[in-house]
Each structure stands twice: as C-alpha cells, then as structure tokens.
C-alpha positions in Angstrom: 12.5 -31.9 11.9 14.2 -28.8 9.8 14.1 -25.1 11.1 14.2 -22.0 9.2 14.3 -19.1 11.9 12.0 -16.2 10.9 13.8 -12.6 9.9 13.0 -10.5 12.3 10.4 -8.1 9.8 8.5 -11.7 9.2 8.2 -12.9 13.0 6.9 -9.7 14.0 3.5 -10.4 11.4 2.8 -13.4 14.4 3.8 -11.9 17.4 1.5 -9.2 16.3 -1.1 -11.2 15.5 -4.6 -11.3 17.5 -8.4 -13.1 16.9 -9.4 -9.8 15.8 -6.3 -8.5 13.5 -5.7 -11.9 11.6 -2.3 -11.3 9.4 -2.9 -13.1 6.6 -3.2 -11.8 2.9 -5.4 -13.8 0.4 -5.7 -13.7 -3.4 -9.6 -14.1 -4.8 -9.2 -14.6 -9.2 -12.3 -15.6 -11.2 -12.4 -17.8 -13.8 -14.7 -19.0 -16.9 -15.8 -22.8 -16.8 -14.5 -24.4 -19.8 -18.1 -24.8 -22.4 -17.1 -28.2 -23.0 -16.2 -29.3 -19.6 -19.6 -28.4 -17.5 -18.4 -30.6 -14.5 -14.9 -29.0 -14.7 -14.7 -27.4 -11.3 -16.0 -31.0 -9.3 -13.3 -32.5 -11.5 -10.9 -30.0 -10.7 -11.9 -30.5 -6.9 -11.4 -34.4 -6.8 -8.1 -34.2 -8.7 -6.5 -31.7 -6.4 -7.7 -33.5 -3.1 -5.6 -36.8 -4.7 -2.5 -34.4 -4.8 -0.3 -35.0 -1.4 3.0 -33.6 -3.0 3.9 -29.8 -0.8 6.2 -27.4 -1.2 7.0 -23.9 0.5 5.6 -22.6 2.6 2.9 -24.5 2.1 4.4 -27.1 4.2 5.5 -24.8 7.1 4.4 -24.7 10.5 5.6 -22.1 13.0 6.9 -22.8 16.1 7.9 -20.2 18.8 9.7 -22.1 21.1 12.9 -22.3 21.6 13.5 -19.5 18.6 10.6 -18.3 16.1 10.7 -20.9 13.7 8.9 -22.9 10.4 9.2 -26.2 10.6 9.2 -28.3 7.2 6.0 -31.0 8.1 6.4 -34.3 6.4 3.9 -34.8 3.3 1.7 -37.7 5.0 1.3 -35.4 8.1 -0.9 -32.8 6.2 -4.2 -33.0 6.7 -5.5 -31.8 3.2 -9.0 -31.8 3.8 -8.7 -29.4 6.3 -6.7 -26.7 3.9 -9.0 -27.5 0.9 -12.2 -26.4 0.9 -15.2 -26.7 -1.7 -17.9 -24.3 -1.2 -20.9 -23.1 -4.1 -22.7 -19.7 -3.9 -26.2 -19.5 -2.7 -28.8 -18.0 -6.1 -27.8 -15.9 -8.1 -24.1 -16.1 -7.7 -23.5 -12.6 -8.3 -20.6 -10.6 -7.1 -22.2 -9.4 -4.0 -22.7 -13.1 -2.8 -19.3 -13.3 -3.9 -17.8 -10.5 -1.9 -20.2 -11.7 1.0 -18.5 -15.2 1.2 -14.7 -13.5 0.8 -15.9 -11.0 3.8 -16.3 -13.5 6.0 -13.5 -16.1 5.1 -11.4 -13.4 5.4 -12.3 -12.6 8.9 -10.8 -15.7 10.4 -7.9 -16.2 11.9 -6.1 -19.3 10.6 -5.3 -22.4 13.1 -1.3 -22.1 14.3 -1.9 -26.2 14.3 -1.6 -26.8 11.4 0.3 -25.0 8.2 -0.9 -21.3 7.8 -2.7 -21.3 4.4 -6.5 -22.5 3.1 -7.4 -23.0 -0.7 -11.2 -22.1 -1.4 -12.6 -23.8 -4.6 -16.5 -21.7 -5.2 -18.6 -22.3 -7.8 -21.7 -21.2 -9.0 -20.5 -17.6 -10.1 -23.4 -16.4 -12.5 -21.9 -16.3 -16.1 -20.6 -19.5 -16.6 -17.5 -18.8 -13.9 -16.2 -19.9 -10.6 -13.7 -18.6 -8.0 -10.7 -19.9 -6.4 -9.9 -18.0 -3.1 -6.7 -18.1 -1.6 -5.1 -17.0 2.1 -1.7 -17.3 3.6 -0.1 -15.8 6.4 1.7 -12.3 6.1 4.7 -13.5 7.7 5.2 -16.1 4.7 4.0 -14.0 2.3 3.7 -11.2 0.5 1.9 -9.3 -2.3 5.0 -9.7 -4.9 5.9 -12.6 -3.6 2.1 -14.0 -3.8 1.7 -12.7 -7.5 4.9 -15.1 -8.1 3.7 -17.5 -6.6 0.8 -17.4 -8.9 2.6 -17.0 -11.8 4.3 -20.4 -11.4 1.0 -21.6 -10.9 -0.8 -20.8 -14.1 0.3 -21.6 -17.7 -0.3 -19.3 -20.7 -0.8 -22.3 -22.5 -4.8 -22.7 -22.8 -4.2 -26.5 -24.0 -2.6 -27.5 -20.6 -3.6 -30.6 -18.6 -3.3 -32.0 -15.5 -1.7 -29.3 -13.8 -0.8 -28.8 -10.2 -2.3 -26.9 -7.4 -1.0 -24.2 -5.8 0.5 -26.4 -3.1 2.5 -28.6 -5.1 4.3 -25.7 -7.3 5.4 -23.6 -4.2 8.6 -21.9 -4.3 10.6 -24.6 -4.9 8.5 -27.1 -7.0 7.6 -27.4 -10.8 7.4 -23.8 -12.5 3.9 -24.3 -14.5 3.9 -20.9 -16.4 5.4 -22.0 -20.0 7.3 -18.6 -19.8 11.5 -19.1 -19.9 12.7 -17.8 -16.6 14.0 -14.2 -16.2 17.3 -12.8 -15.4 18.3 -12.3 -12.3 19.3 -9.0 -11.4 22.0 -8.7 -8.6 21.7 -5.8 -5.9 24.3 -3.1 -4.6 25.6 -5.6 -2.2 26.5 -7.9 -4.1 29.9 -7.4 -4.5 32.3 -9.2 -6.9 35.1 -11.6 -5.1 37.9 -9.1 -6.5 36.9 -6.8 -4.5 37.8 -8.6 -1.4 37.5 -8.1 2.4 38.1 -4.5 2.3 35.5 -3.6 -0.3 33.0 -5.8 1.2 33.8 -3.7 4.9 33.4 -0.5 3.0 30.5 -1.4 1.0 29.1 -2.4 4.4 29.5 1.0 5.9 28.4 2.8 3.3 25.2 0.9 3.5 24.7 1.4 7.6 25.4 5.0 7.0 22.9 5.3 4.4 20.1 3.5 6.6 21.2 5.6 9.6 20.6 8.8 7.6 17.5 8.3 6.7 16.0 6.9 9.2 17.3 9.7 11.3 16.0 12.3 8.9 12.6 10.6 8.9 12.0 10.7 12.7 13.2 13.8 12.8 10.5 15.2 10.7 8.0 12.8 13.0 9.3 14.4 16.5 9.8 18.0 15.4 7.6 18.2 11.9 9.5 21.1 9.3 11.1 20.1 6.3 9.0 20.0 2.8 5.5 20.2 3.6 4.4 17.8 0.7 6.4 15.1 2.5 5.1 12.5 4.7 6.3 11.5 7.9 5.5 8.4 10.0 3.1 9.4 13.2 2.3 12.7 11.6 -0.9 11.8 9.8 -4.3 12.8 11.1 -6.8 10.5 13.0 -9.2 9.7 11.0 -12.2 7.4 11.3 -10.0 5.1 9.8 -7.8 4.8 12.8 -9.4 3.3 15.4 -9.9 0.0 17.5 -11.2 -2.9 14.7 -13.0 -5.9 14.8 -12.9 -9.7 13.8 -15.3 -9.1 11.1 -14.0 -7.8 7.1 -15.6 -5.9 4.3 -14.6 -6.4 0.8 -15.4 -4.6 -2.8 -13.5 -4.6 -6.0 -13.2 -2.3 -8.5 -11.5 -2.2 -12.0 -10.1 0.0 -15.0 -7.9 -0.3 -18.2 -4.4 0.3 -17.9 -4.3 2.0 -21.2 -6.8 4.4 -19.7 -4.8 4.7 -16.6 -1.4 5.4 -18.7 -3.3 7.8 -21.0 -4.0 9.8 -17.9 -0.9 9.7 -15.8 0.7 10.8 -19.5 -1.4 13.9 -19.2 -0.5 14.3 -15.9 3.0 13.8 -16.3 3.0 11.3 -13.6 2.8 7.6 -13.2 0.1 5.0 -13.1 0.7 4.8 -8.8 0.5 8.2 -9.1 -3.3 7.8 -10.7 -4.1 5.1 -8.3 -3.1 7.3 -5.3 -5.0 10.3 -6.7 -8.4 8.4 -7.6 -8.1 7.1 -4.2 -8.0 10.1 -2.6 -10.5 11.9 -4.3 -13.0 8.7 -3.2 -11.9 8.8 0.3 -12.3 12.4 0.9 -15.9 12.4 -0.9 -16.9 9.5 1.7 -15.6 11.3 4.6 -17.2 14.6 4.2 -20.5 12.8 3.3 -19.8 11.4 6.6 -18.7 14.3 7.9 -15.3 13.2 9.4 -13.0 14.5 7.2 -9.5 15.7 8.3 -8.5 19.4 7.8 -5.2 18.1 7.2 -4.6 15.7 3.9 -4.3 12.0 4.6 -1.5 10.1 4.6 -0.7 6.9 3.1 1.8 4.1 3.8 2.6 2.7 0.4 4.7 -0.7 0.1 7.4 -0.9 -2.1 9.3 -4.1 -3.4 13.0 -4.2 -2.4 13.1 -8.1 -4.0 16.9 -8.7 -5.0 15.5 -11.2 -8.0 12.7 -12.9 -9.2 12.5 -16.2 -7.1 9.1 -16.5 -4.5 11.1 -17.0 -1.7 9.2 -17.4 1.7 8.6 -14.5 3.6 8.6 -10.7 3.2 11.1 -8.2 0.8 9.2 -4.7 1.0 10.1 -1.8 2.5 7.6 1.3 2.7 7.0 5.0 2.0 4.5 7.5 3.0 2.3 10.0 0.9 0.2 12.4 0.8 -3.2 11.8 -0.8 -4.0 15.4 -0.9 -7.6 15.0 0.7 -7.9 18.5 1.7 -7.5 19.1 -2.5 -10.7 19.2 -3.9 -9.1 19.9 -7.6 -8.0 17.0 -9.3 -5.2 17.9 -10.8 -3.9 19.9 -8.0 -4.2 16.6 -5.6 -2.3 14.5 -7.9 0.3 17.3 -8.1 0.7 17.5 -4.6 0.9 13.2 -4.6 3.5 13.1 -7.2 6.0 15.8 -4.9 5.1 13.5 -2.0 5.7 10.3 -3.5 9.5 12.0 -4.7 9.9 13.0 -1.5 9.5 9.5 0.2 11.2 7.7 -2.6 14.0 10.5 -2.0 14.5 9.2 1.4 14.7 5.8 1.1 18.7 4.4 1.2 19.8 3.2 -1.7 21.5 -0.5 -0.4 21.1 -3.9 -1.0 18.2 -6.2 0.7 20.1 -6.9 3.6 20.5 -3.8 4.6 17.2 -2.8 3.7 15.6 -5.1 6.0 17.4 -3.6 8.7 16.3 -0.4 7.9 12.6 -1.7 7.5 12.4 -3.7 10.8 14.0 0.1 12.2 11.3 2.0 10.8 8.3 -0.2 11.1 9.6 -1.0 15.2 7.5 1.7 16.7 4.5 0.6 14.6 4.8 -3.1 15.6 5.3 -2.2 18.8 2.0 -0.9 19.1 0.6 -4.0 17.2 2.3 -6.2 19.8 1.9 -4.6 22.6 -2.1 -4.3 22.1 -1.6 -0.1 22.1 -2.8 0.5 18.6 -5.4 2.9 17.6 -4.5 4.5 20.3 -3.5 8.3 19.8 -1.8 9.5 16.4 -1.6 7.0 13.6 1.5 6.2 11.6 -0.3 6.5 8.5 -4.1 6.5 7.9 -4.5 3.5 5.5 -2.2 0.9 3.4 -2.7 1.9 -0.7 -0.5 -0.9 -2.4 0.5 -1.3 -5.9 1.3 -5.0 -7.4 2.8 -5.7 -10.7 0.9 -9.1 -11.9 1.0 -11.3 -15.3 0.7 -9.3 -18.8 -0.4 -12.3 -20.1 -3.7 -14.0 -20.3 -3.3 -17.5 -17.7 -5.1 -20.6 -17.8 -5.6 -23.1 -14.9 -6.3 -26.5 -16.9 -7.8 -24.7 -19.9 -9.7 -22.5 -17.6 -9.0 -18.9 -18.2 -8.5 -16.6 -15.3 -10.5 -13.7 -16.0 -9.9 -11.2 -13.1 -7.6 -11.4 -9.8 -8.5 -9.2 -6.6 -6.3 -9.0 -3.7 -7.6 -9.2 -0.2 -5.3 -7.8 2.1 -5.0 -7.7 5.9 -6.3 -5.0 8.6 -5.1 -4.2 12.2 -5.8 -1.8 14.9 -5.1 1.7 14.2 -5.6 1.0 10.3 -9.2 -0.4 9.3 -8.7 0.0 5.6 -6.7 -1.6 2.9 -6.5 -0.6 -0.5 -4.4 -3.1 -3.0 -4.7 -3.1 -7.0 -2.8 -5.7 -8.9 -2.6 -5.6 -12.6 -3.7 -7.9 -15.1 -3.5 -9.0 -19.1 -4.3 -4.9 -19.7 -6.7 -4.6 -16.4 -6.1 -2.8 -13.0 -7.7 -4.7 -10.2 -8.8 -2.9 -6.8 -9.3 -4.9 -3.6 -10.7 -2.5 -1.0 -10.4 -4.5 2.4 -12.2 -2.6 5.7 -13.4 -3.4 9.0 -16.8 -4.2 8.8 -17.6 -2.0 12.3 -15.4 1.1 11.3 -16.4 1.4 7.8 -20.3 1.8 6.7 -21.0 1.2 3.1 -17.2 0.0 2.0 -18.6 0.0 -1.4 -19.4 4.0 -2.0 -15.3 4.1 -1.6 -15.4 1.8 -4.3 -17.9 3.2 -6.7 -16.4 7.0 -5.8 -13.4 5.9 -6.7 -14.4 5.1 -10.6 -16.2 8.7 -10.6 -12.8 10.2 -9.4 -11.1 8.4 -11.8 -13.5 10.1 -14.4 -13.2 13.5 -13.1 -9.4 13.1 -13.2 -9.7 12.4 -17.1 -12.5 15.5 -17.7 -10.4 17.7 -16.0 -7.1 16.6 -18.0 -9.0 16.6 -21.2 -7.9 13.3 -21.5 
C-alpha cells in the first residue's frame, strides 16, 4: 500500500490526541430545499451512498508504525455507510435542535480504523432548509485548507446536476466550482534555477537566521517579559476559566454580521475587519467573565492562526503558522480596546520571519513544541497557559454556491478544543456575511451562548461609539 509520512506540525494533532480532546475540525453550512424538489435531500442521500469513487484524504488512514504515516485505502475497502450518515431533527427543527445535534457529534472522537472523516446529511431545519455537517481530522486538515476544499465542492452554477460529494472531489479529483482556477503565487523560497547552488545555500541561511531570531526574541519575552507591553508572548497570558482541564462533551453557538457593516467600522477605526472581530470578541468575553466574576486583571490573550499556504491547491495537511494578541479585556472603552488589539496584532505580525513555507514550518513546529508537549504529554491546563483561547479568521467563497441547485445559505465552523484551552472562536466569511462558530467545553463554559449574543451587543457598541 502507498505511504505519505506525516510533517512533523501534522503528526503531532494525533499524538496529541485523547477521548476527551478529539482533534478534528468540522464545517456545519445550511441550505434551502429546492421548492420544486420536496424529496431533494432523500434523493440527495441515495445518490451519494451509490458514489464509491475517493479522493484525498478522504481515503487516508493513519498508521503509526513503523513511521507516522497515511496510507492510500483502496476504493472497495471503504466502508461508506459507516462515514455517511442520515439523521432528521426532532420538532421544530430550529437552530437550537440544530446546535444540540452539532454539540454532541462534535464531541466524539473519530475511529483510527477506518479513514478519519464523517459526512452528516440532517434534515428537517424549519424554513424549508437542511444541513450538511462535516468533520475531519486536524492533522489532514485545516481551516483554509477545508474552505478549499469546499470550494471545489460547490458550483456557482444554480442549474448544476448530478454533482459529486465531498469525497469524490477531494484534493485531487474533479474541481466542481465553475470558477477558472487562480494563479499560483510562488513564495520567497522559491528560487529561479539561475540562481544556482550558491543562491539556494544563501537563501537557505537567510531563512534559518530569520526563524532563529524570532523565535529567540519571542521566548525571550516569555522567560523574562519586557519589551512592548501591547505585545503578546506565548506562556504569558493569564489563567483564566478558560484554561483548565476539559471534557468529552462540546458546546456550540453561531453568530453572524454583514461584512459591509464590519468594513464600515474597521474604516472608522482605521483598522481591519480581524481587527473588529478580535475587538467584538473581547468586549463579549470580558462582559461574561465579570458577570461570572472571573475576570483577569490582566487583558487576555489570544492565539490567532495565520495562513502561510504557498498557493491555492487543498493539499492534505496543515500550512498555518500563529500569532498572539491582546484582546484588551481589562479595556472597558471600545475604542481604546481595539486600539490596544491593532498595536498587538503589528507587534506579532512584526515578529513573524518573512520565509518561504518550508521554513515556516520549521519555525511553527519550534514555537508550537512546548505547547504540544503539554498536549502529548497529558500536562495541559496545568499552570500558565500559552494563550487563553484560539480566535481564527477564514477567508470563504464571495460568491453565492449551490449543491445540486440547492443554495448554501450560511457556513459555521466548528473547531477543536483541548486541555488548557476550552474555547474556540472561528468566523469564516460568506457571499457578504461573517459567520461565527463559538466552540467550548460543555463543563468549563455555562451558558456558551451569552458569549455569543454579547458579542453582537459589542459589535453595536463598537459602531455607537465610532459614530459609525
């Protein structure tokens, strides 16, 4: 059978792994039942379950002996029935039943027997809709690399037929979209041939040097603190009630806004639209703290992801690096927090090296080691966090999609959880909409939702304030 060995940064998503800190990211999107197709979603269901074509990863099963490795399973060896799934929400189908179903689908670790991913068909959504609910492992995975996926998936064409599931388009199979393909951009490191053996040995240590600086600058600031106090440092964050020992089960709530709205405020801000996100999430999670009455003296700090993805291709497996902020939680202005984000956000963005993937996976696997370490090792939520909570930001399609005429109407993500960090926040944009999944441990977190609804009321004191 083939082998792909596992980068490092993905392998360490398994080895991390536990019952209760699953690693697996999932995608929940909505859509409207076509008015003249009632039975669509039964159709939909016994048309997919005739489909035995995979593709990656979706036909990838990891080994760990004698290297960490996915090995390519033939098509007739998939046991389909067991990845798709056909479920229908109990009366009245509303969003809480919804969220209650993705809660606890989300909770379970996936089987290492057979290929780590499950396809959720649901219907009965009140309004005419139904839901299709998606998880794959981390280490395969992730959130650019999911939207992608997605992409290639769905068609802006609302008259398409007959198309594919999500396990048949892949990363390498039929690209379903109707949109041309995009340029490929090259990165740093890729060097032209003129430049020979010499320019690719300099190029080389130019890159080590600038990984070496800055991870050396970073720890620095975790060991003995100084530098700017609006940056962030891994290890330096407060412990929060967020940073604790977790459990097996999940809580999930969604929120949404305009982009327009977003932009018209980050314009008056003179910041960026991750720049609102971070500041609407900080006001919520400092109101729900002090009405708990656990909230830090000292401002929260957040790891944010960043794409480091050399060009446009879903390839399997991870290309993010990450950055820490400041959500300015000990701010009760609005304007003042998202002043003190945007410095912080420079700051990290500052010290990231400027290289090519290659060496940017290096320098990830570097800085994320004493993290995973903990994960592995069972020590985390233990002592001082490396960061209080994930906030993620993921570009998705501009464009209205259709899934056989069925129009996708809103996407959430649903992220993953692990000890030491019992919150997730994740928006991905959509045809003019910004979609917030909020993922927490059920046991850590009481009422996920108030962070939810607090963080549309922040959002609203951000834009009173700015006279927006």
């Amino acid at each position: 059978m083939a082998r792909k060995l596992l980068k490092i940064n993905d392998s360490s998503w398994l080895f991390a792994e536990t019952y209760r800190t699953p690693m697996q990211v999932g995608m929940l999107a909505t859509f409207a039942v076509p008015e003249d197709r009632p039975t669509f979603v039964a159709d939909l269901v016994e048309r997919w379950r005739s489909v035995h074509q995979f593709e990656a990863p979706f036909n990838y099963q990891f080994k760990k002996a004698p290297i960490p490795s996915w090995v390519e399973v033939k098509d007739d060896h998939i046991d389909l029935d067991y990845h798709l799934r056909h479920s229908a929400l109990p009366s009245p189908g509303s969003q809480r039943e919804l969220g209650v179903l993705i809660s606890r689908l989300h909770s379970a670790k996936m089987d290492r027997r057979y290929p780590l991913w499950e396809c959720h068909v649901i219907e009965g959504l009140e309004g005419g809709k139904w839901a299709l609910y998606m998880k794959a492992h981390h280490s395969q995975v992730d959130g650019v690399g999911g939207i992608r996926l997605l992409r290639r998936m769905l068609s802006i064409d609302p008259d398409k037929r007959d198309m594919l599931p999500p396990w048949a388009v892949g990363t390498h199979g039929p690209d379903q979209s109707g949109l041309p393909p995009r340029e490929k951009p090259g990165t740093e490191l890729e060097r032209p041939q003129s430049a020979g053996l010499g320019g690719a040995l300099a190029g080389g240590v130019r890159a080590g040097a600038s990984v070496a600086g800055s991870l050396s600058r970073t720890y620095a600031e975790t060991l003995i603190g100084g530098g700017d106090t609006e940056r962030a440092a891994p290890f330096r964050a407060p412990k929060s009630i967020f940073n604790g020992r977790i459990h097996t089960p999940r809580r999930f709530a969604t929120q949404r806004y305009s982009i327009d709205r977003m932009k018209h405020v980050a314009k008056a801000a003179d910041g960026s639209l991750n720049d609102v996100f971070l500041a609407v999430c900080g006001g919520a999670l400092r109101r729900y703290l002090r009405e708990l009455e656990q909230l830090p003296k000292d401002s929260l700090t957040a790891n944010v992801p960043v794409s480091v993805r050399a060009h446009e291709g879903a390839k399997v497996g991870n290309a993010v690096t990450f950055l820490y902020a400041q959500l300015g939680t000990d701010i009760a202005d609005p304007v003042k927090r998202i002043e003190r984000i945007k410095t912080s956000t420079r700051l990290g963005k500052d010290r990231l090296p400027q290289v090519g993937q290659g060496a940017m996976d290096a320098y990830t696997a570097v800085l994320m080691l004493p993290f995973l370490s903990q994960a592995m090792l069972g020590f985390g939520g233990h002592g001082r966090p490396a960061s209080n909570l994930v906030i993620s930001n993921v570009p998705g399609p501009a464009e209205i999609r259709y899934l056989d005429g069925s129009q996708m109407e809103e996407i959430f993500p649903v992220s993953l959880l692990f000890n030491g960090q019992a919150l997730n926040i994740t928006g991905v944009s959509y045809a003019g909409e910004f979609n917030i999944g909020y993922t927490g441990d059920r046991d850590s977190l009481p009422s996920l939702q108030r962070i939810a609804v607090y963080s549309g009321e922040e959002l609203d004191a951000l834009q009173s304030t700015l006279g927006v």
